[in-house]
N, C-alpha and C positions, 0 to 999 in steps of 0.2 A: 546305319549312319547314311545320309543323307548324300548324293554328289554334289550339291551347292556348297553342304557345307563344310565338306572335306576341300573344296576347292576354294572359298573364301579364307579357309584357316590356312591354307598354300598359298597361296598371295599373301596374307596377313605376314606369314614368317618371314617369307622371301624379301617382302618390302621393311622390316624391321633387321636382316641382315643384307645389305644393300651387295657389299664389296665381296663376301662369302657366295652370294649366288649369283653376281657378275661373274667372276674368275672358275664359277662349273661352268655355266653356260657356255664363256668361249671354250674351255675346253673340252665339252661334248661336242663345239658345234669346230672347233681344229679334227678331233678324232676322227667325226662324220665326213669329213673334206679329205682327210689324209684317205680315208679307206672309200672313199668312190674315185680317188684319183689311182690310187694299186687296184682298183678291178679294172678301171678302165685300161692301165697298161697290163696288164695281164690278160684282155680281152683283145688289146691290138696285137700283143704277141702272139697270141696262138690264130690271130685272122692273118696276120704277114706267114708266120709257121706252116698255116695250110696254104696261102696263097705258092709260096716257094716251092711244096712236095708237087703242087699240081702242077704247075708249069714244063713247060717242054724242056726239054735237055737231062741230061746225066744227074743222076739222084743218089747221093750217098746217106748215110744212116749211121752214124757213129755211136757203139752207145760204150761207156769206159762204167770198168768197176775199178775207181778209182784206189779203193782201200783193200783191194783181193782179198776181198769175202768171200769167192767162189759162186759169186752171182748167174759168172755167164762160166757155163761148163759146154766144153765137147760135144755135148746133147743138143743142149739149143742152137749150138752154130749148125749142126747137121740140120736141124729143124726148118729154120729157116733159111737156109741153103735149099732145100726142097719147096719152098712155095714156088707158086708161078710166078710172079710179080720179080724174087730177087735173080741175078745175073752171076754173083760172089758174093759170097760167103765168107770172111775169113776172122779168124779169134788170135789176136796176137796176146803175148804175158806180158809181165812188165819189163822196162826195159832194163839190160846188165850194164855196165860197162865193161866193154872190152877192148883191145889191144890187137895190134899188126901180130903176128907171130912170126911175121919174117922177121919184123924190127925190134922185138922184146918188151920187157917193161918196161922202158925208156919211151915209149912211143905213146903220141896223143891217144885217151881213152876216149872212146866214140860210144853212143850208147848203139844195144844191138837190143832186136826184139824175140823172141821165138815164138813157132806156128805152135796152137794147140788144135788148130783144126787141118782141114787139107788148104792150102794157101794157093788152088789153082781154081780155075772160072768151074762152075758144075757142068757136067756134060747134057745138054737137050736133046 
């Protein structure tokens, strides 16, 4: 088959369903706009993201296993606790609530967290 003539018979249709191939076209050409506008923010987040780690001052690193998967174990806090680059290290669990014990059950529940790694700076 021919490229004119596959492409004369695609025009032919397109222009006998007028309102069918208006309403693709805007929305191939909505899809195409929606998805250069999420790369492009997705490209300015991760250039502010590096810009922030590089800059001078104090660098923290938060990373949460929100659903306690067991993502982040004892291992890896030690791991990286040993690069050169990090200062502390520390693996908290999720948080309890708990209570004064001088003041009983009756006292406001505060959330507490516990260490699963060493909770002090590493020694240099």
């Amino acid at each position: 088959m021919k490229f004119g003539l596959v492409l004369r018979e695609g025009v032919a249709t397109m222009w006998a369903a007028k309102v069918p191939s208006t309403l693709v076209l805007l929305l191939v050409a909505a899809m195409c706009v929606a998805t250069i506008a999420t790369v492009g923010q997705t490209a300015a987040a991760d250039q502010q993201l590096q810009e922030r780690l590089d800059s001078a001052g104090s660098r923290v690193l938060v990373v949460n296993d929100g659903q306690s998967g067991g993502l982040i174990s004892p291992t890896i806090i030690d791991q990286v606790k040993g690069l050169s680059t990090t200062e502390r290290a520390v693996g908290t669990l999720i948080p309890i609530d708990v209570v004064n014990g001088a003041v009983g059950q009756g006292a406001t529940r505060v959330p507490a967290w516990g260490c699963m790694a060493t909770c002090r700076p590493s020694q240099r």
